[in-house]
GUMAR-546659 format. One line per field, with one value per residue (C-alpha): residue in three letters; residue number from 1; x, y, z. Coordinates in steps of 0.2 Angstrom, whole numbers, plus 2048, in hexadecimal, padded with zeros to 3 digits. Example, Ala and Ser with C-alpha at 12.3 -4.5 7.8 and 13.67 -1.06 7.14 Angstrom:
BEGIN
aa = ALA;SER
i = 1;2
east = 83E;844
north = 7EA;7FB
up = 827;824
END
This chain:
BEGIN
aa = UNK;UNK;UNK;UNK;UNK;UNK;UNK;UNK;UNK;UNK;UNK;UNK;UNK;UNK;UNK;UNK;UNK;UNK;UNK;UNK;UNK;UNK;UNK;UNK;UNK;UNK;UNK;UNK;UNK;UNK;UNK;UNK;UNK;UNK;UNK;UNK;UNK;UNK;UNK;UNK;UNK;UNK;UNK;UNK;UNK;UNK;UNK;UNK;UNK;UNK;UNK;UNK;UNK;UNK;UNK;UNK;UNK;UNK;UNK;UNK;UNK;UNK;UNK;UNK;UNK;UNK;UNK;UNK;UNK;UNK;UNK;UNK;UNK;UNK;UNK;UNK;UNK;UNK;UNK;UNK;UNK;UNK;UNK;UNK;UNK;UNK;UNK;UNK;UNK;UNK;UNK;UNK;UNK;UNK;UNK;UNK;UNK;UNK;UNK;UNK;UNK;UNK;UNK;UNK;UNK;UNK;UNK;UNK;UNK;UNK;UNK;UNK;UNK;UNK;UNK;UNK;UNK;UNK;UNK;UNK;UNK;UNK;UNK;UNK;UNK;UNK;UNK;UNK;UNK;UNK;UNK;UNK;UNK;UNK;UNK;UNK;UNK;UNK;UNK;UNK;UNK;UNK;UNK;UNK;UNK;UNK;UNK;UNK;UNK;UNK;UNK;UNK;UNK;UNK;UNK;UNK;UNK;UNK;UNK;UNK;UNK;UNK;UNK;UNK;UNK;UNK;UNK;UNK;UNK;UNK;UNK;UNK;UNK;UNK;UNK;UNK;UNK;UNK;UNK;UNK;UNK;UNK;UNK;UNK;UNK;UNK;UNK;UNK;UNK;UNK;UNK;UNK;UNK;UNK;UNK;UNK;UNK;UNK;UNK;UNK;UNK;UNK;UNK;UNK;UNK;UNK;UNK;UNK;UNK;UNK;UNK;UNK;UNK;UNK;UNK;UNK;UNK;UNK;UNK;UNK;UNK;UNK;UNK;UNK;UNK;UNK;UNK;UNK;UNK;UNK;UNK;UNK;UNK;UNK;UNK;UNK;UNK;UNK;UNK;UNK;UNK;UNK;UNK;UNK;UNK;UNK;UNK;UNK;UNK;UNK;UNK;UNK;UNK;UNK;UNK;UNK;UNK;UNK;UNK;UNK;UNK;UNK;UNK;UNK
i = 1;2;3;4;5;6;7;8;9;10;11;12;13;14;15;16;17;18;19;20;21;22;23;24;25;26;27;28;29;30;31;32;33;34;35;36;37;38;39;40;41;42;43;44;45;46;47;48;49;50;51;52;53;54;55;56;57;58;59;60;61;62;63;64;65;66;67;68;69;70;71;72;73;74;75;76;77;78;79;80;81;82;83;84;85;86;87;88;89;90;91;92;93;94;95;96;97;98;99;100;101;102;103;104;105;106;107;108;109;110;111;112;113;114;115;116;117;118;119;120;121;122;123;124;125;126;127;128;129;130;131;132;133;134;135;136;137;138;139;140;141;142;143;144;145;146;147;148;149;150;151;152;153;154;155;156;157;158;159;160;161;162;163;164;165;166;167;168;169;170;171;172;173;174;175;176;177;178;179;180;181;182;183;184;185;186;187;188;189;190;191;192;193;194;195;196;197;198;199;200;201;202;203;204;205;206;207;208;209;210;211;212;213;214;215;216;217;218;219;220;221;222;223;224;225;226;227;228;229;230;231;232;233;234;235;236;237;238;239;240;241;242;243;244;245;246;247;248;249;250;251;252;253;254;255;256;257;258;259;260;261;262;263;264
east = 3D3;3DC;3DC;3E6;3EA;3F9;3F8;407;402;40A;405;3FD;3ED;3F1;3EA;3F9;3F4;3F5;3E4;3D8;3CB;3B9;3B9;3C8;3C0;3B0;3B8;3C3;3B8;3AC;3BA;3B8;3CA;3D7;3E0;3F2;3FA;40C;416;426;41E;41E;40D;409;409;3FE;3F2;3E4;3E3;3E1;3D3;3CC;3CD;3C7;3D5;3DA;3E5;3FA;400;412;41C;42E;42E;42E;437;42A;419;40C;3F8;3EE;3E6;3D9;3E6;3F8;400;404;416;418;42B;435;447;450;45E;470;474;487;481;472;482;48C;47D;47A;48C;48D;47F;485;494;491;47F;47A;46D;462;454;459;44D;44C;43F;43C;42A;422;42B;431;443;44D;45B;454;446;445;438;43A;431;429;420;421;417;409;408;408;3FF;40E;41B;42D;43A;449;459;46A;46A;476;46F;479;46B;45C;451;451;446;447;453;44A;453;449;450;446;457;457;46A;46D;463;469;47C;473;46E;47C;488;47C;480;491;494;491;489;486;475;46A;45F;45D;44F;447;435;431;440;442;443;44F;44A;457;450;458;45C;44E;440;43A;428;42A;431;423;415;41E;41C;409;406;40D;404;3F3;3F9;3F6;400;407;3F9;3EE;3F6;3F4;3FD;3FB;40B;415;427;437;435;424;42D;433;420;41B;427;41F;40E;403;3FB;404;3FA;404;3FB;3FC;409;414;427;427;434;428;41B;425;422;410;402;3F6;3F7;3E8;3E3;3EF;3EF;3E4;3D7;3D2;3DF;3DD;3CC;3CC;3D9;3CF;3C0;3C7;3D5;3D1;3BD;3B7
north = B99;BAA;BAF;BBE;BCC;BD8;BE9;BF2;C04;C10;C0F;C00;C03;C15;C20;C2C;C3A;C30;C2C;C1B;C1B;C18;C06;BFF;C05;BFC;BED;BEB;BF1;BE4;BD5;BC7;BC2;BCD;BDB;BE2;BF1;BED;BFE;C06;C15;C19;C15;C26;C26;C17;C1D;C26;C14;C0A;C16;C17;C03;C00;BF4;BEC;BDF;BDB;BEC;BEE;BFE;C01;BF2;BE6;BF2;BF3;BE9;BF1;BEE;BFD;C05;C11;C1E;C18;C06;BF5;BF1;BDF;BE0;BEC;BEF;C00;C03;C01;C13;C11;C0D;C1A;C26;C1D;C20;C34;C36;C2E;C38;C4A;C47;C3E;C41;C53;C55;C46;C47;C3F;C3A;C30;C28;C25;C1A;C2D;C3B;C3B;C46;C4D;C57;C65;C6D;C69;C64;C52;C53;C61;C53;C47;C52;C55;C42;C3D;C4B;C4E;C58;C53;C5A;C62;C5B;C57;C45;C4A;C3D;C2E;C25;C29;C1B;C19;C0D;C12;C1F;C25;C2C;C36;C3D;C42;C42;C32;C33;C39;C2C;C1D;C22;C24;C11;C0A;C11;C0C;BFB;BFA;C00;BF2;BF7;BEB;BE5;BF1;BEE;BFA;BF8;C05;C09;C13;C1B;C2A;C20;C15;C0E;C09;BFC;BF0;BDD;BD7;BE5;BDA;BD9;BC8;BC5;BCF;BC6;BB4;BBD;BC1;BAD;BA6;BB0;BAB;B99;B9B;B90;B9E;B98;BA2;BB0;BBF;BCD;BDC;BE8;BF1;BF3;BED;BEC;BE2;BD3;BC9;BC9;BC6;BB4;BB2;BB1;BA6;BB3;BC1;BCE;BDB;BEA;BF0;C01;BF4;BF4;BE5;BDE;BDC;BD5;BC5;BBE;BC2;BB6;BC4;BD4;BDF;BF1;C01;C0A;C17;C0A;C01;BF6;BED;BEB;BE5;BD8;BD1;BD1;BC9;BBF;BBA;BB8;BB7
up = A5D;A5F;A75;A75;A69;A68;A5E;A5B;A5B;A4F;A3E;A43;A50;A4C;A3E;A36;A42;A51;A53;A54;A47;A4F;A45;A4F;A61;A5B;A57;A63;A73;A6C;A6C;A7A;A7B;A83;A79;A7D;A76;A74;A6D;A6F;A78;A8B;A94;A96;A82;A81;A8F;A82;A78;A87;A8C;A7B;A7A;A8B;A8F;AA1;A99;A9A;A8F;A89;A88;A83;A77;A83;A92;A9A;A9E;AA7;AAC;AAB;ABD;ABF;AC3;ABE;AB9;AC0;ABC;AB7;AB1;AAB;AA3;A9F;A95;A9D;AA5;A9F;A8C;A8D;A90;A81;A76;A7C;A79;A67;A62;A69;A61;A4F;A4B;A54;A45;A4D;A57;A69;A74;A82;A8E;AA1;AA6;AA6;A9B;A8D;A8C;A7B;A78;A6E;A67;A53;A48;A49;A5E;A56;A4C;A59;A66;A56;A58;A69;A70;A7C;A80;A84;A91;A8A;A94;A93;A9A;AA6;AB5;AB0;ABE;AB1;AB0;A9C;A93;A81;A77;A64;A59;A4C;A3C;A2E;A21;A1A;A17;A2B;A30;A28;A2D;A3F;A3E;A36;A42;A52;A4C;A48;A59;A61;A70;A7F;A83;A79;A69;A5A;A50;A44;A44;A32;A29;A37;A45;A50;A61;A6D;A79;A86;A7D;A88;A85;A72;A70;A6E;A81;A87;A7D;A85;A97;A93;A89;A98;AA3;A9B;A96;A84;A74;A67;A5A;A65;A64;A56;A54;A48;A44;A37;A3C;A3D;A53;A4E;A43;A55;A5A;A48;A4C;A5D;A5A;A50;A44;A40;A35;A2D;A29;A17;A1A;A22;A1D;A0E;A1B;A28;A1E;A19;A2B;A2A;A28;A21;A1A;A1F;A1A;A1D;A30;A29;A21;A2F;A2F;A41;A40;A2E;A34;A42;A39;A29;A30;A42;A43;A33
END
């Protein structure tokens, strides 16, 4: 019997325009088992689903980087990890230098930073519903929890990932999510740590755990928990390690898992 779910967000819970259909907030606000967003974005990205959802549970940020419970007012840190500031300086500097046609941003636990105004956080901003702050990253003491590196040229931004990873830099993981976008996390911000922080917490076995996602940052909870449902805009790769294949993000797809797959 499944005791706790985890929803990745974009292109997941989300709709294409960044929204939640009325048939995923009706079927989650309806669940009896706990539900916990676990995303890439800052908390104060994830805020309008948590309202929308009605959730009070364990909710993950940054990939893993940061787990939080939800206040009236703010959060409750439960544990958190930011990117090493000498390597957040390595990555700003390989960036200016080899790709100044990317889209760098970067993210404290409250605002969300770039380097420039383009049309790449021009679209980001139409999705989010949020605004960045233009900066240099000169403060090598920055609390960073995730870089993203957007580029809409697929030949920019596979160069952009290949060379992230030859690098060989110390302590971070690069992961894509979609084919414009690299996230740079610390090794210990995966979705699967966080998800074994929450399980332990509730003293739950990983067959009673499900997990929906599309991405390559979902695959390590995909292997963590004991249902993984893909939905069907997924990367093929991704849905290798599912279980279930459900409708698209913009069908329905979470609510159409849980009903099918998880109480039928």
């Amino acid at each position: 019997m499944i005791q706790h779910i985890f929803l990745d967000m974009d292109n997941t819970l989300l709709s294409p325009d960044g929204s939640i259909s009325e048939k995923n907030i009706s079927v989650i606000k309806n669940l009896s088992i706990p539900v916990s967003l676990v995303s890439a974005r800052a908390p104060f990205e994830m805020q309008f689903a948590i309202r929308d959802l009605d959730l009070h549970t364990t909710q993950v940020a940054f990939n893993g980087g940061l787990i939080y419970k939800p206040t009236s007012t703010t959060y409750q840190r439960v544990y958190s990890q930011a990117v090493n500031p000498q390597t957040a300086q390595e990555i700003i500097k390989v960036v200016h230098q080899k790709f100044p046609a990317a889209s760098l941003n970067w993210y404290s636990d409250t605002v969300w930073y770039t380097d420039k105004s383009c049309k790449e956080t021009d679209f980001e901003t139409s999705i989010m519903h949020e605004t960045p702050v233009i900066s240099s990253l000169s403060n090598e003491t920055q609390t960073i929890y995730k870089f993203m590196l957007i580029s809409f040229d697929p030949v920019l931004f596979n160069q952009l990932v290949s060379y992230l990873k030859q690098l060989n830099l110390p302590n971070v993981n690069i992961m894509t999510s979609g084919d414009s976008y690299i996230e740079v996390t610390d090794t210990s911000a995966t979705k699967a740590n966080a998800i074994t922080q929450i399980q332990t917490e509730e003293n739950l076995q990983n067959d009673q755990l499900a997990a929906f996602g599309d991405g390559e940052n979902d695959i390590p909870m995909f292997k963590k928990v004991g249902l993984p449902i893909a939905v069907a805009n997924a990367a093929q790769d991704v849905k290798q390690y599912a279980k279930f294949v459900s409708t698209s993000n913009s069908e329905d797809g979470v609510a159409n898992g849980i009903q099918q797959f998880i109480f039928k």
